[in-house]
Residue, then its C-alpha position, 0 to 999 in steps of 0.5 A: x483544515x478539515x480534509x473533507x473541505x478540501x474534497x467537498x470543493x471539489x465535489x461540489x464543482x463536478x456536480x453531476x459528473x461520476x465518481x465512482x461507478x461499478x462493472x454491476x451498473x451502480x453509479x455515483x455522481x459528485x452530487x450524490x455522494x455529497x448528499x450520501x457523506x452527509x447521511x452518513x455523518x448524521x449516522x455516524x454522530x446518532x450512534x455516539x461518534x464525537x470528533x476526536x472518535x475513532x471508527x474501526x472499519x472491516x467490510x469488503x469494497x463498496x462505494x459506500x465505505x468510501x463514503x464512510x470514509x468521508x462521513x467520518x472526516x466530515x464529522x471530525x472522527x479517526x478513520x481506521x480501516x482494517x484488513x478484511x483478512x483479519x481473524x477475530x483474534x486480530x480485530x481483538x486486538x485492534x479494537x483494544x488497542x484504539x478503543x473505537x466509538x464504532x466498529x462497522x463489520x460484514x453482515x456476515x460477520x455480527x455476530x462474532x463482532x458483537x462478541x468482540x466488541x463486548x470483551x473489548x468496550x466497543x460501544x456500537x456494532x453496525x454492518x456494511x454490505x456491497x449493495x449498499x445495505x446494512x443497518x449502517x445505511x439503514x441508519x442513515x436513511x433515517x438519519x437527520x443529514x449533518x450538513x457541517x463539516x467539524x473544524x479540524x486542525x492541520x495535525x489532528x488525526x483523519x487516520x490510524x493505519x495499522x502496519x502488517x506486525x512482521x516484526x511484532x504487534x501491530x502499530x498504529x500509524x497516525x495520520x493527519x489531515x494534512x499529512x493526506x492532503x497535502x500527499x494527495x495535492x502532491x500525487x495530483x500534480x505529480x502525475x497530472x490527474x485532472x478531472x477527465x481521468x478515470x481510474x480503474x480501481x482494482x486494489x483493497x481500500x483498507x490500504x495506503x495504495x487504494x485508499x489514500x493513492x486512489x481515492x484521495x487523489x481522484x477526490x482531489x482532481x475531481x475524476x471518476x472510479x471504476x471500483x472493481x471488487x478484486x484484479x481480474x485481468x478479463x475485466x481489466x482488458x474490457x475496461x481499458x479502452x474507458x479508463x486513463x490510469x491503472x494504479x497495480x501492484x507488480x503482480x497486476x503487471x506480471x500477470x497482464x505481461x503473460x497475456x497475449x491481449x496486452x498490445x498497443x491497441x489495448x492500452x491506447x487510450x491509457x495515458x498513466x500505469x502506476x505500481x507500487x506497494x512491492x518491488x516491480x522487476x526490471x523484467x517486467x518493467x521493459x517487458x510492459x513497455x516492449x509490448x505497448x509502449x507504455x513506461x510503468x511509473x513507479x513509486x515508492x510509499x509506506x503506510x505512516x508517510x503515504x507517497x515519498x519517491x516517484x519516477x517521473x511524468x515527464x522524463x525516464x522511468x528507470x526499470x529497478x528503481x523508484x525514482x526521485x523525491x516528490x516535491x516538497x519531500x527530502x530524503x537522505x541515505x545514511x548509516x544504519x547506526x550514526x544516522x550520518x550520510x553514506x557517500x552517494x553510490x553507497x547502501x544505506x538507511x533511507x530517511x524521509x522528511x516532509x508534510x506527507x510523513x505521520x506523528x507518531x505512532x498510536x499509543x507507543x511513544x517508545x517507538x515513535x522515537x525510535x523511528x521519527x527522529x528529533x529532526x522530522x526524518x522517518x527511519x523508514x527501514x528500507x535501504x537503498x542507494x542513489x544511482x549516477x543519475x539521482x534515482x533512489x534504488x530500494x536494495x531491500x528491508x533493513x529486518x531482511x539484511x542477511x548478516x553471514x560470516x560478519x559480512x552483510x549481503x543485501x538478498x535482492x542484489x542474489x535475486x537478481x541474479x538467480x532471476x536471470x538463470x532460464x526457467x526461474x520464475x523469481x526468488x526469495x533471498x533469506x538469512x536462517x540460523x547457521x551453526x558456522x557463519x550466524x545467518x546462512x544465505x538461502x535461496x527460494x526460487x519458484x521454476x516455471x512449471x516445466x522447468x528442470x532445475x536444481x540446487x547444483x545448477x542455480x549455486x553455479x549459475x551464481x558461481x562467477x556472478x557474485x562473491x563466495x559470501x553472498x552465494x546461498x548455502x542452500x537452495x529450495x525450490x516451492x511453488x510460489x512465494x507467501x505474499x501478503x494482500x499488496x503483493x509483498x513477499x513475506x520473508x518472515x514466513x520464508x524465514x519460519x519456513x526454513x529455520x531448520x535448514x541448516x540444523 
């Protein structure tokens, strides 16, 4: 089950309808992107890559790496793309570790890739641009097109997604066609995508969320893009009278909510919001849907299982929780250490099992045992809890758990509270090294610009709200919060940050 056959079905019944078009006027038609894919796969099987292959991609958005993306499933390569972030050290370090057949770099950036790619073995170097130029589409203007599509079964690999490394070296989540596919089929019908939808795509595509959420699913459905380089919320309010769906993460929905544009009439013809990758606020969440009418969806996934938990279509979308497991998807709730089931209503482990969820890890069979169970379930390190009424809520990382005096505080229960105090815009909730109690509990609260707040007025706003042992020792105030390019605030820096607090 090669995953591009599926995708090359859908392709062929659109024809000449669009699949990805750009705010600069460029314009893919199904018909042309068949025709792209399969000269770009005779590209790719000219420059060496055999089945099998994995082809390391670091380039800014375009819809030719999409196109890539296809090539490669349709010759039977390993798709990995990389952050476009990454420094050279780090693409060092990748390519080591998943010694690529290819590495296809920014123009910009040859040079020091040649250089990488040397000390590392990479055999072959090509570039990619926004414009469709590079020697990666010279090449496949010259190309002989490949016009088959290489056998592949269920559980080989269609992809190696690198996780962030927050707590160590990177590891490569190994994804195969059926692991994407039967997501995408999934999300599909989950949210009713059909072929008259068009997504407006705003997210980096070297991730879950825009590239196997978007894409995938538009692929499957037979709808069409708008791909947008970055979010910019001027484009977002041109474009949406055209689109149907908007796929964000919560800062995408921070951002539209402060802006007096946001109205019924702007996003009437909007059928479906959708966030995901970080926590969307309950603030936020009512706040979007006071002012248009809309419910957000949320969602919840992670890089080596795709999508695994959504609110619903049909039915409430809870504001502060990310819903029920999609079809075909189990879960369990269970303890940190015997992996046995927590009584519902009580913080535990959360597991996922199902077709979505990888194989292992790339080259760490030590991990891959440590995280996906002799039973299929995934350790996903997130804890959560199920509600009255069946909805998973995410309390926070299990990495991020605050252990203080022998107590465990879940910092997202503080943050919530501190979130309410007027004035506070959000908070981060960390544990740092503490000479007494092992962790202290400390707050970082970003204020609105004029605000005048304190230390001494946020610990007694939390006074009567919440156990002495969850209260913060201490409280910082910063500008705003490190995230990373999905929005994830990123504790660890918080944590680096602050480990000399109580010293």
């Amino acid at each position: 089950m090669n995953l591009y056959e599926t995708f090359t079905a859908r392709m062929r019944d659109r024809g000449d309808a669009d699949f990805i078009t750009t705010r600069e006027g460029r314009r893919y038609r199904y018909s042309d992107a068949r025709s792209a894919t399969a000269r770009l796969a005779g590209a790719l099987i000219e420059l060496g890559v055999a089945p099998g292959d994995r082809v390391a991609v670091q380039v800014e958005k375009s819809p030719e790496a999409i196109l890539l993306y296809l090539a490669c499933l349709r010759v039977g390569g390993i798709y990995l793309p990389l952050n476009t972030g990454y420094t050279a050290d780090e693409i060092r370090y990748f390519l080591s570790d998943a010694e690529p057949a290819l590495f296809v770099c920014r123009p910009t950036a040859l040079d020091e890739a040649r250089e990488v790619a040397r000390e590392t073995g990479c055999p072959a170097v090509e570039t990619l641009g926004t414009d469709a130029d590079g020697s990666l589409m010279d090449t496949a203007e010259r190309a002989t097109p490949h016009e088959a599509i290489e056998p592949r079964e269920d559980d080989d690999l269609a992809a190696i997604l690198y996780t962030s490394g927050t707590t160590g070296r990177s590891k490569g989540a190994m994804l195969t066609h059926r692991n994407l596919g039967s997501n995408a089929e999934t999300l599909k019908e989950a949210w009713r995508f059909t072929a008259e939808d068009r997504l407006i795509h705003a997210l980096p595509i070297f991730h879950t969320h825009g590239l196997f959420v978007g894409c995938n699913v538009t692929l499957m459905a037979g709808s069409s893009m708008l791909f947008l380089p970055r979010f910019d919320a001027d484009v977002i309010f041109e474009e949406m009278p055209h689109g149907t769906v908007l796929m964000g993460v919560p800062t995408f929905y921070t951002r539209l909510v402060q802006d007096e544009r946001l109205t019924p009439e702007t996003t009437a013809n909007m059928r479906l919001f959708v966030s995901g990758s970080a926590p969307l606020t309950a603030e936020t969440h009512q706040a979007f849907q006071a002012r248009t009418g809309h419910a957000i969806l949320e969602r919840y996934g992670m890089t080596e299982t795709n999508m695994n938990l959504s609110n619903p279509y049909d039915g409430e979308r809870r504001a502060g929780t990310v819903g029920m497991p999609l079809p075909g998807v189990e879960y369990r709730i269970t303890d940190r250490e015997t992996h046995e089931s927590v009584p519902r209503g009580e913080i535990g482990m959360l597991e996922i099992r199902g077709p979505n969820v990888f194989i292992g890890y790339w080259r760490m069979p030590e991990k891959t045992r440590e995280e996906l169970l002799d039973d299929g379930f995934f350790v996903t390190g997130d804890l959560a809890m199920v509600d009255e009424k069946g909805y998973v809520h995410i309390v926070g990382r299990d990495k991020d758990l605050v252990i203080s005096g022998g107590y465990n505080v879940y910092p997202k229960e503080v943050e919530q509270v501190i979130d309410e105090l007027e004035g506070v815009v959000e908070s981060a909730v960390i544990g740092v090294p503490h000479p007494d109690f092992g962790e202290g509990v400390t707050a970082v609260v970003v204020p609105e610009p004029d605000a005048e707040l304190s230390e001494r007025q946020v610990l007694g706003h939390l006074q009567d709200r919440l156990a002495k042992y969850k209260q913060p020792k201490r409280v910082f105030f910063a500008d705003s919060l490190p995230r990373n390019t999905m929005g994830k605030v990123q504790k660890n820096e918080l944590r680096k940050r602050y480990q000399d607090a109580y010293r």
